[in-house]
C-alpha positions in Angstrom: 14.2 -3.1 -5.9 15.3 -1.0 -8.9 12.5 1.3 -8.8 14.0 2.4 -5.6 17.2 3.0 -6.5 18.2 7.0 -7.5 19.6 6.0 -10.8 17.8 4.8 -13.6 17.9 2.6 -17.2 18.9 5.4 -19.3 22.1 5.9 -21.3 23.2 8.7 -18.9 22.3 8.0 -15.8 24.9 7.7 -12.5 24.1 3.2 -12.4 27.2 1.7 -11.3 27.8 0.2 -15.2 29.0 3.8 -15.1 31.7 4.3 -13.0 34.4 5.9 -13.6 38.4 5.3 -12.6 39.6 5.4 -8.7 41.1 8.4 -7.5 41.9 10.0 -5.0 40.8 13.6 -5.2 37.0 14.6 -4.4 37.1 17.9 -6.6 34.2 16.7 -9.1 31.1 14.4 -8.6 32.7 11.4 -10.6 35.5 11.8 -8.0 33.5 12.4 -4.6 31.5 9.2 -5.7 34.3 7.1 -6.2 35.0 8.7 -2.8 32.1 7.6 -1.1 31.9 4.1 -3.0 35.2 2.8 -1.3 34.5 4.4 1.9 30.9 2.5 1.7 33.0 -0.8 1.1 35.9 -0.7 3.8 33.1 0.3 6.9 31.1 -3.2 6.8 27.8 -1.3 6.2 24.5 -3.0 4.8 22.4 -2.1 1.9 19.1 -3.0 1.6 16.8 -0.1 2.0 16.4 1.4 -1.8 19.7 0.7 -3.0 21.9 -2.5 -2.8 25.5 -1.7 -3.7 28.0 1.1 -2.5 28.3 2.7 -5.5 24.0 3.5 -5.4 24.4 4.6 -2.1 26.9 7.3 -2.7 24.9 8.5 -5.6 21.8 8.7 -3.2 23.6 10.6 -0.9 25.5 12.8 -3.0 21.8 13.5 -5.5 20.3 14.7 -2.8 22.9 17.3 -1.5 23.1 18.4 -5.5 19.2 18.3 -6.0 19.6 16.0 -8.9 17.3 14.2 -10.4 17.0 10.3 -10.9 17.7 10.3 -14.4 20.4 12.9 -14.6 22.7 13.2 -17.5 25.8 11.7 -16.9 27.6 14.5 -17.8 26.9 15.7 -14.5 30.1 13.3 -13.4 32.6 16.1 -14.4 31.0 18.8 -12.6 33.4 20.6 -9.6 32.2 20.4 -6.7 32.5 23.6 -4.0 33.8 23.2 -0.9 30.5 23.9 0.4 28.9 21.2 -1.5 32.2 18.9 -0.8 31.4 19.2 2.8 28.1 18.4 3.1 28.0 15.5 0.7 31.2 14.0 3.3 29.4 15.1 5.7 26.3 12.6 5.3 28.9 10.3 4.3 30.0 9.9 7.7 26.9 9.3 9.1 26.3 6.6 7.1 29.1 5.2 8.6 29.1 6.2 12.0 25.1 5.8 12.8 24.3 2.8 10.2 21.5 5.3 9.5 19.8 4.4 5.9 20.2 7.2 2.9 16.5 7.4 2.9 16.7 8.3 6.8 19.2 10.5 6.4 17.9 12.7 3.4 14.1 12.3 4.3 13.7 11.3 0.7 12.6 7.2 -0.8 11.6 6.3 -4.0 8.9 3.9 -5.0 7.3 3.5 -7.9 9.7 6.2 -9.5 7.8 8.3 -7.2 8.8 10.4 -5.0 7.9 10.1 -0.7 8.8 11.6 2.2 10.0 9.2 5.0 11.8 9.5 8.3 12.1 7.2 11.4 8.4 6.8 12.3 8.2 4.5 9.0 9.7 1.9 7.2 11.7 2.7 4.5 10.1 1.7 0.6 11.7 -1.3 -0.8 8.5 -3.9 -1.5 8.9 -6.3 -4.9 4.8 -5.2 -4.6 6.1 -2.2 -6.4 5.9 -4.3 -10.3 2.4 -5.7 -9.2 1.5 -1.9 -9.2 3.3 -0.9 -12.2 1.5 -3.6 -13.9 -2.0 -3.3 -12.7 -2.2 -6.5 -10.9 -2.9 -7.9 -13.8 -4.1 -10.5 -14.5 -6.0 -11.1 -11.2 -7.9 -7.3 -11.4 -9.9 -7.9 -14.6 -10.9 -4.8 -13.8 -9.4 -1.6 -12.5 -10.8 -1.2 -9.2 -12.8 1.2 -7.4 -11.6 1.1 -4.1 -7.9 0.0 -2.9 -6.7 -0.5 0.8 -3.0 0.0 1.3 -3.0 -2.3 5.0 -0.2 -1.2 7.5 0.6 1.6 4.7 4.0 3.4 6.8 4.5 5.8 4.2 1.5 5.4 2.2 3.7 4.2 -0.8 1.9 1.5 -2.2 -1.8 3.0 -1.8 -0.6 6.2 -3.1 1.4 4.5 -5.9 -1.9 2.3 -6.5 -4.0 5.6 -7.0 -1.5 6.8 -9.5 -1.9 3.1 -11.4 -5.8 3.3 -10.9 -6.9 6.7 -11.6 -10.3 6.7 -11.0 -10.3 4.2 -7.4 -10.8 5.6 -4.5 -7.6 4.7 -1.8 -7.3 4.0 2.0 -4.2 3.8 3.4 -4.6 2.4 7.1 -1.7 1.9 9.6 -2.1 1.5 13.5 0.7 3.6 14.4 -0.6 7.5 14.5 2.8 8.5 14.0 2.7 6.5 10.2 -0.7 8.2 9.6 1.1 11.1 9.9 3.5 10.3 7.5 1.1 9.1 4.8 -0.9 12.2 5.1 2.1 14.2 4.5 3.0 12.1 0.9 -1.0 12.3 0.2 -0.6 16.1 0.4 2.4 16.7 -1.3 1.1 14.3 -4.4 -1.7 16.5 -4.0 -4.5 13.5 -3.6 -6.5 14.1 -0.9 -9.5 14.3 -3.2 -9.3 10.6 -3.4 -6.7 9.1 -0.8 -7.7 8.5 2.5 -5.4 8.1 5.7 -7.0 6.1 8.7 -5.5 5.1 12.3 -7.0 1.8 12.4 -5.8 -1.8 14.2 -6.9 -3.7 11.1 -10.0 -3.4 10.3 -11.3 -1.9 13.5 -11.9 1.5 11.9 -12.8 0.1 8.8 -16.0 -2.0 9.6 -18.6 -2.7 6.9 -15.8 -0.9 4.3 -15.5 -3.4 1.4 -12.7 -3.4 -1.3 -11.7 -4.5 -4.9 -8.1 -4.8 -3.9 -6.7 -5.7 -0.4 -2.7 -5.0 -0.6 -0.3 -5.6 2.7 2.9 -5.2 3.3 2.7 -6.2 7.1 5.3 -7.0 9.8 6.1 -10.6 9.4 10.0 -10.7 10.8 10.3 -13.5 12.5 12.1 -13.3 16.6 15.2 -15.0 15.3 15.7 -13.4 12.3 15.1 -9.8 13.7 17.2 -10.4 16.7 20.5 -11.1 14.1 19.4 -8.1 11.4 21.7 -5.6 10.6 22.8 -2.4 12.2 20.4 -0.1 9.8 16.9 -2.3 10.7 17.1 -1.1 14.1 16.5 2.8 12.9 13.2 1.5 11.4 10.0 1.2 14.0 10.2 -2.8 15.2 6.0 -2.4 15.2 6.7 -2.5 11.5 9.1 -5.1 11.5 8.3 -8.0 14.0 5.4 -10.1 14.1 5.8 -12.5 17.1 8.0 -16.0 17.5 7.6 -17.0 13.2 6.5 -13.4 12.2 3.0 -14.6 11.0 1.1 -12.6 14.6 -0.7 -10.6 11.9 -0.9 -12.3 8.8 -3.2 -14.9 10.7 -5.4 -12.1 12.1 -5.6 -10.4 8.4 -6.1 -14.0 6.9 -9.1 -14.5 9.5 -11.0 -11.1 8.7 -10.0 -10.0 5.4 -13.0 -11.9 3.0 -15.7 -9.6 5.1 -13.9 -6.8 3.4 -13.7 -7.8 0.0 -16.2 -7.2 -2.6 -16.9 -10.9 -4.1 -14.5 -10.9 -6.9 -12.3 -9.2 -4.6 -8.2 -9.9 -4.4 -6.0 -10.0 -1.5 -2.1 -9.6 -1.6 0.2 -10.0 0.8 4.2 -9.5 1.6 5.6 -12.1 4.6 8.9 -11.9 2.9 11.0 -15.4 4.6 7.7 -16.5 7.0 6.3 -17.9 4.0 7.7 -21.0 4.6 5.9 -20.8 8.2 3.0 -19.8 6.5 3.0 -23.2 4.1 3.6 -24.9 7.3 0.7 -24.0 9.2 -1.5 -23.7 6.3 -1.2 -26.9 4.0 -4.3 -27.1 2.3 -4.5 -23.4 1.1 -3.9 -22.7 -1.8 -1.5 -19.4 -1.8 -0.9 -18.0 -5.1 3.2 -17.4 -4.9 3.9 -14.8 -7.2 7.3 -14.0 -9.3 9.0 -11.1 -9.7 11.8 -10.0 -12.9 13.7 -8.7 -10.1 13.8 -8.8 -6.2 12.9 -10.7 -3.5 9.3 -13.3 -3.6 7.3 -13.7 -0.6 4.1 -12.1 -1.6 1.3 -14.5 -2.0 -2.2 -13.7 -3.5 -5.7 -15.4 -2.5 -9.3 -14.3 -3.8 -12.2 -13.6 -1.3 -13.9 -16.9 -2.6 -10.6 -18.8 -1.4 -10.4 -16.9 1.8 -13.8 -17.9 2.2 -13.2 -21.8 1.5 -10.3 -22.0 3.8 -11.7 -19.8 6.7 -12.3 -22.3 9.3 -8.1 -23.1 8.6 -7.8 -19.5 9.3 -9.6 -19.8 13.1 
């Protein structure tokens, strides 16, 4: 998604519309990237977790030994490098290579939202097309900005604490049953200094949550299918599989959180959630439900949206 990436629309930003010409020496930053770039395309590696080129990912990489921000001049490309800097910006270069290990992984640092969190390997890593639902205020299924917001099987928190920064007046839980994700979230609710209304909770769904109702319901669940996570890619395997994989057709909790999730909405209440491919299993096994598909200018689909009065209708399907 772009709101992941490092770089940014602006005239002077590092986007790969930018690039300069090949060479060969690393002295300056236009020069280590083009470094890094065709390193990044002769080692077979996969991008997918905030950026989706070569070019991104050395910019990632290189930003975060420089302390640069997103939206950087682009003047910064003649800068010369020290051989300090030199070395540790390689340096992360060849553990991309070596481990398969994500940027975000390997600087502790994801975007989301254009916001900033901190990650590691207890959590996935940010990269959900839910990230324009939030930017645009769910409109136009919340008529109203909401109160309350849960952010269910948050990892990093992302999307509850990005939701807080889209409704400024809600109040946010961001639930996850791993305590290690908790963990985590608390850390991004501190450092975007929002405890006063952001709320972390260990919970196995709802179990820690009963009699809690809210506006807005958002998920971005496991819901990898056996077959498709036993073939991903080198760099999934750094992220936690309880975040990942969701039984034989990846829909083990989707069914549970269809089941449960109208007792916890308020009755104009909204529920959204990610299942990424398994919504074809998802059509499959429900027929007569009618999911609410949503689009996105850019990125992946796979999110659907249903409101507690169709959650209700359908919820002897759901049994």
């Amino acid at each position: 998604m772009p709101d992941n990436h490092i770089t940014t629309e602006s005239d002077g930003d590092l986007d790969s519309s930018n690039r300069p010409s090949t060479t060969v020496s690393t002295n300056t930053v236009a020069e280590m990237l083009e470094h890094g770039q065709s390193l990044f395309d002769n080692s077979s590696l996969y991008f997918g977790h905030g950026t989706d080129n070569s070019w991104d990912e050395a910019v990632y990489l290189l930003s975060f030994v420089l302390e640069l921000a997103p939206d950087v001049d682009r003047a910064v490309l003649e800068r010369t490098l020290t051989a300090a800097q030199q070395a540790a910006i390689l340096a992360l270069f060849q553990r991309r290579i070596d481990e398969r290990i994500p940027a975000a992984y390997l600087t502790g640092r994801a975007w989301f939202c254009g916001l900033p969190f901190t990650v590691d390997e207890r959590v996935i890593i940010p990269r959900s097309p839910i990230a324009e639902l939030i930017i645009n205020g769910f409109q136009p299924w919340c008529s109203a900005e909401p109160n309350r917001v849960l952010d269910l099987c948050a990892g990093s928190g992302c999307i509850g604490i990005a939701c807080a920064y889209a409704f400024e007046a809600a109040e946010v839980v961001v639930s996850d049953i791993s305590p290690e994700a908790v963990e985590v979230a608390q850390s991004n609710i501190a450092l975007h200094k929002l405890d006063y209304r952001v709320s972390a909770v260990e919970s196995d769904l709802f179990e820690q949550l009963r009699g809690e109702q809210f506006e807005l319901i958002v998920s971005n669940p496991p819901y990898v299918d056996a077959d498709d996570y036993a073939s991903m890619p080198d760099e999934y395997y750094h992220e936690p599989e309880l975040a990942l994989a969701s039984g034989d057709d990846g829909l083990d909790f989707t069914r549970r959180l269809l089941r449960e999730a109208a007792d916890h909405l308020t009755d104009a209440g909204v529920l959204v959630v990610e299942v990424g491919n398994s919504w074809v299993a998802l059509e499959r096994d429900f027929p007569t439900v009618p999911f609410l598909w949503l689009e996105f200018s850019e990125g992946d689909g796979g999110v659907f949206l249903l409101t507690r009065e169709q959650l209700l209708e359908h919820r002897e399907s759901f049994q």
